[in-house]
C-alpha positions in Angstrom: 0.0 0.0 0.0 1.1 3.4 -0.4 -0.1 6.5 1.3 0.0 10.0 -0.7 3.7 10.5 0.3 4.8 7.5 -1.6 3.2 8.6 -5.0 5.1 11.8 -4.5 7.8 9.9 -4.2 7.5 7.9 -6.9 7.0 10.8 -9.1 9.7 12.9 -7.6 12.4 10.5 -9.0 12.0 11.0 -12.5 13.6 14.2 -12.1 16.5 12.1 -11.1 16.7 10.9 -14.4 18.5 12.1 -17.6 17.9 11.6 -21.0 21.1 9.9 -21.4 20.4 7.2 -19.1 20.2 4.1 -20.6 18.0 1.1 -18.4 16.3 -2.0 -18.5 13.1 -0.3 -19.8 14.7 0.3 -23.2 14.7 -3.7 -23.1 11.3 -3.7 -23.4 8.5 -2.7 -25.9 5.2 -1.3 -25.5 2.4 -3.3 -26.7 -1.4 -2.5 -26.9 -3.8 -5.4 -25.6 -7.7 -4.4 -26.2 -9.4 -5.8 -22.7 -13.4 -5.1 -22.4 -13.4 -2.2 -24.6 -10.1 -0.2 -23.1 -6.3 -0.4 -24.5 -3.5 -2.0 -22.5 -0.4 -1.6 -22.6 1.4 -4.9 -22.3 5.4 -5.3 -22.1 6.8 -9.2 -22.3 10.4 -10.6 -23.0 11.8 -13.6 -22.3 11.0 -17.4 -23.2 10.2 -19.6 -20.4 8.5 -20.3 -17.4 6.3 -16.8 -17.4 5.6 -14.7 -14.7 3.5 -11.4 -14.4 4.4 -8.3 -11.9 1.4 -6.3 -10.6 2.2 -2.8 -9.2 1.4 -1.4 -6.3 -0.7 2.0 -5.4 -3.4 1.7 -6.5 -2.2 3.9 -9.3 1.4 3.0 -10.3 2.4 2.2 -13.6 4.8 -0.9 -14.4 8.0 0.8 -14.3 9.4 0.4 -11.0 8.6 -3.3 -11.3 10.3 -3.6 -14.6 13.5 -1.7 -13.2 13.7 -4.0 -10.4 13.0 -7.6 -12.3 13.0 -6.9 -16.1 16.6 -8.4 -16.2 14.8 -12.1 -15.7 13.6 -12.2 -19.2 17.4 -13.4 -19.6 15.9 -16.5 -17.2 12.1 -16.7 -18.1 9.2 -14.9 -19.7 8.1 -11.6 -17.8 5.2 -9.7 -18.1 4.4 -6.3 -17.1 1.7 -4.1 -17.6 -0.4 -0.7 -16.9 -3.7 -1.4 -15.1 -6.9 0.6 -16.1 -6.2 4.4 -15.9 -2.0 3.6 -15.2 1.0 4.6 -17.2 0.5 4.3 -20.9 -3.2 2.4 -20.7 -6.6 4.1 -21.1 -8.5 5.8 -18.8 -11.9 4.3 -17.2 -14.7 6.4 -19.1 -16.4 6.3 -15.1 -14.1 6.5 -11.9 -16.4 3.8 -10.4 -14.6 1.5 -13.2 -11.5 1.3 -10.9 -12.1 -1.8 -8.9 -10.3 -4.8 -7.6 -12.1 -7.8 -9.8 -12.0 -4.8 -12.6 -7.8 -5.2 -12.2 -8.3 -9.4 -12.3 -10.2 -9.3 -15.1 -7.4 -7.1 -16.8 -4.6 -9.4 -15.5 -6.8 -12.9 -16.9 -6.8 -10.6 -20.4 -3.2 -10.5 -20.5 -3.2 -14.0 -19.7 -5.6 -15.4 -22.8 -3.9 -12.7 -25.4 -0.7 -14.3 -24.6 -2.3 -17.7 -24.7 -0.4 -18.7 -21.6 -2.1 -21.6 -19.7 -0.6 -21.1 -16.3 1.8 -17.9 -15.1 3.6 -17.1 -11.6 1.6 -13.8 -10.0 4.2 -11.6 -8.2 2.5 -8.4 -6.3 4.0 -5.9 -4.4 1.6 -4.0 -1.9 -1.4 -3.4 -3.3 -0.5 -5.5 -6.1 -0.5 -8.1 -3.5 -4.3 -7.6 -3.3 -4.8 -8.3 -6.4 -2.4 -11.4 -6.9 -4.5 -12.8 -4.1 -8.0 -12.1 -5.9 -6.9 -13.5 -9.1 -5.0 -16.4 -7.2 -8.4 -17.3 -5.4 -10.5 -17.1 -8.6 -8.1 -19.0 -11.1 -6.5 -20.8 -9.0 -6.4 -23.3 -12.6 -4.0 -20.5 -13.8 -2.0 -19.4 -11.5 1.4 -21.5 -10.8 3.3 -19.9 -8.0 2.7 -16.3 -6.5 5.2 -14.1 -4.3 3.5 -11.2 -2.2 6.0 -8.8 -1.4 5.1 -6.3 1.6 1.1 -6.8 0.9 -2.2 -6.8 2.4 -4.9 -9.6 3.6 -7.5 -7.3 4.2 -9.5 -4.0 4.1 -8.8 -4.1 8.2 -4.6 -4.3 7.3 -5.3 -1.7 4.7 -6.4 0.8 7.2 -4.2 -0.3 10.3 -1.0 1.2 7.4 -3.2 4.4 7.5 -3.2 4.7 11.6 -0.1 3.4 11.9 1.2 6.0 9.8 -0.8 9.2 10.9 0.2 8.4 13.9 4.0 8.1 13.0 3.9 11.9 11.2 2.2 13.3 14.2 4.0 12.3 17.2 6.8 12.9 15.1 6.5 16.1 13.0 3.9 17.9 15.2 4.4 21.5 13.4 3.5 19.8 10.5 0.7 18.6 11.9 -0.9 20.8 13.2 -1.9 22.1 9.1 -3.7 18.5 8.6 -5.7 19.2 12.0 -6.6 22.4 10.7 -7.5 21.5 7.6 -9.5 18.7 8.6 -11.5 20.6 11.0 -12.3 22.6 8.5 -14.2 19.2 6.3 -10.6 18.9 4.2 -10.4 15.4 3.0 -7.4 13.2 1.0 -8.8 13.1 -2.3 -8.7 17.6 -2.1 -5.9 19.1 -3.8 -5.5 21.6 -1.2 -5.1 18.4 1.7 -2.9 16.4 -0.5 -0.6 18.6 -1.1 0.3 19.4 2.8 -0.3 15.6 3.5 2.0 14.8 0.8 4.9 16.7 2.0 5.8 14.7 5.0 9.2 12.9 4.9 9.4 9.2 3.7 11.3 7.7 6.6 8.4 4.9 7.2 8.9 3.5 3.5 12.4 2.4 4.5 14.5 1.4 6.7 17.9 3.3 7.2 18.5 5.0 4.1 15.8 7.0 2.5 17.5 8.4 -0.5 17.2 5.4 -2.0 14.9 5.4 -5.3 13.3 3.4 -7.3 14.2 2.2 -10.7 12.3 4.1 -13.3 13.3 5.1 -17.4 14.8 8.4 -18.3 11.1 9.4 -19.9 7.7 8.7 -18.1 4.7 9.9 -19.2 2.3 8.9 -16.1 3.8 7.3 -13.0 0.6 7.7 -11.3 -2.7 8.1 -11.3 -4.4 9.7 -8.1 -8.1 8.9 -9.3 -7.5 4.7 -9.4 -6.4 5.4 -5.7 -9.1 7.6 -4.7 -11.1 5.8 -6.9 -10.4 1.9 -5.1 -9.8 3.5 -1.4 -12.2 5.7 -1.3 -12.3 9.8 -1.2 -10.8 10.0 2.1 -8.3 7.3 1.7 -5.2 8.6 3.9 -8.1 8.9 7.0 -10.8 5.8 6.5 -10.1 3.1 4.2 -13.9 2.3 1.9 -14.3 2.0 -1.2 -13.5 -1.7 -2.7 -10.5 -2.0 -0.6 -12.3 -1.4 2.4 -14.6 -4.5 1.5 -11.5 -6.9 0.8 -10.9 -10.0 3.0 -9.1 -13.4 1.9 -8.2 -13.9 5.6 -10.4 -17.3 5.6 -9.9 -17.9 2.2 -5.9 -17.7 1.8 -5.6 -21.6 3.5 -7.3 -22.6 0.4 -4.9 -21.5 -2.2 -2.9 -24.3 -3.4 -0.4 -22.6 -5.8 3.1 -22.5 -3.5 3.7 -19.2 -1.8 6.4 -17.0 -0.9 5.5 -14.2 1.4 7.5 -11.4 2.0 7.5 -8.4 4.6 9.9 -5.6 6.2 10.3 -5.5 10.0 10.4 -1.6 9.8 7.6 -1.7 7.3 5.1 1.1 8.0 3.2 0.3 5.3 1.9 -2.9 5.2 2.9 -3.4 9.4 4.7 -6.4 10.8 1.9 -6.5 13.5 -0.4 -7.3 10.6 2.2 -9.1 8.3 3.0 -11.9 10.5 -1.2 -12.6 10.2 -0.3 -14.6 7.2 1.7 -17.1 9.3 -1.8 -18.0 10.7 -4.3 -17.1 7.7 -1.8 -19.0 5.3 0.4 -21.8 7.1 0.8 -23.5 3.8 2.8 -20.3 2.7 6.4 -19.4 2.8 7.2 -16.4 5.3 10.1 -14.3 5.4 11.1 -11.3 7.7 13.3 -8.9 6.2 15.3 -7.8 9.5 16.4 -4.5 7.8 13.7 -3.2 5.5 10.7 -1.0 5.4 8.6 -1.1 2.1 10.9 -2.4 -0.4 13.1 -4.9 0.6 14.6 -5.1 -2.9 16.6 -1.9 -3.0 17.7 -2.6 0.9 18.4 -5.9 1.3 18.7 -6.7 -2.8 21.6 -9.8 -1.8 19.3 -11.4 0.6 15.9 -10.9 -2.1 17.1 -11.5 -4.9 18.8 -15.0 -3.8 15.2 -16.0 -1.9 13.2 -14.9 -5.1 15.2 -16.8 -7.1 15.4 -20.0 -5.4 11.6 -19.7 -4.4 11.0 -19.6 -8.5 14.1 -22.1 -9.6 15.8 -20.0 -11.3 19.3 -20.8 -11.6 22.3 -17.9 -12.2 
């Protein structure tokens, strides 16, 4: 999950980049999949045992996912792709389009325009959500699936949100003092005028120790985000009180039933998707894999990329 700080985030990095800058990205073409009515974009390489990445948000496009595992089309087939209303796919003609199922239904698209009978699902935070729902509904399709720092649950969803409000105000109190204000005044976290004051809190609870690192994103982005899928899924108020589609989500009974092996993954100083809640899965889903990452927050990829990559890889056999 990500809160509004973490889009900002996200977006504030492509400033780091030059036009020079070569990356994995320029590995890749884009590819336009028609799914009920609305334009794709689809990027695949690689032969092989496939397996899709589904970004987080709700609103991210593909390319932080592709700069952190698009060099495994040199092992197997990887897929990644812009949901509804993300990076270079169309927009939902209605906001009430954005949905959970509605992002399963895009991901089984992909999945029957590649004519691939069964794929691995990898999610990372809310794309965890949506492994799960997909995972649960074709369960015939799906061979493996890794959850990186993810979410079992509406209730998870909105322990992020407390755990981080409370985080930014016992710890930046001048700056809190503006949100009280503003929400006193009927301010909520889909207004422009909350989200930019909300947004402008530092990112110390999406890692660890060092919080200059960045993601991995191309020299030229055209949309890195899209703030109306993550109103649009949360709900209006998102940052506050969790509704909306996400608020409705719960596989916690349901997860024990998922056959497909499972490698869960989550980040001790994770204030996003919170150990208290992460270590649920060890009781929802004893049939999983679950793996503590001792020195990471959100993204145990860019802090503990030795340890990850090596458990990634020998979760999904593949051999360097």
């Amino acid at each position: 999950m990500r809160t509004h700080t973490i889009f900002l985030l996200l977006s504030a990095v492509l400033f780091f980049q030059t036009q020079a800058q070569k990356t994995i990205h320029d590995e890749f073409e884009s590819k336009s999949i028609s799914i009920n009515g609305y334009a794709i974009n689809v990027e695949t390489k690689g032969t092989g045992n496939p397996m899709v990445f589904i970004a987080g948000g709700p609103g991210d496009s593909h390319d932080y996912l592709q700069g952190n595992f698009g060099e495994y089309y040199k092992d197997c087939q990887v897929v990644f792709f812009d949901a509804l209303g993300r990076g270079l796919s169309d927009n939902a003609k209605n906001i009430k389009e954005y949905s959970i199922s509605g992002d399963v239904e895009i991901l089984e698209g992909i999945r029957k325009a590649l004519k691939l009978s069964k794929w691995t699902v990898v999610g990372h935070s809310y794309g965890t959500v949506v492994a799960q729902a997909y995972a649960l509904k074709y369960p015939e399709h799906t061979d493996k699936m890794v959850l990186i720092n993810g979410f079992h649950s509406g209730l998870m969803w909105q322990a992020n949100c407390d755990s981080y409000n409370h985080y930014a105000k016992t710890h930046f109190p001048e700056k809190w003092v503006i949100v009280d204000s503003l929400r006193a005044a009927g301010y909520v976290s889909s207004d422009p005028e909350f989200s930019k004051v909300y947004g402008d809190f530092p990112i110390k609870y999406i890692y660890y120790h060092n919080t200059k690192l960045q993601q991995p994103v191309p020299a030229n982005v055209k949309r890195s985000w899209n703030s109306d899928v993550y109103y649009g899924i949360v709900g209006r108020d998102a940052d506050f009180h969790v509704t909306g589609d996400m608020g409705d989500i719960d596989f916690r009974r349901a997860l024990k039933n998922i056959k497909s092996p499972t490698l869960i993954i989550a980040g001790r100083y994770d204030g996003v998707s919170t150990p208290e809640f992460a270590v649920q899965y060890k009781t929802y889903m004893p049939q999983a894999r679950f793996v503590m990452f001792e020195n990471s927050g959100h993204n145990p990829c860019l802090e503990e990329p030795e340890k990850f990559f090596k458990l990634f890889e020998n979760f999904l056999g593949i051999k360097k």
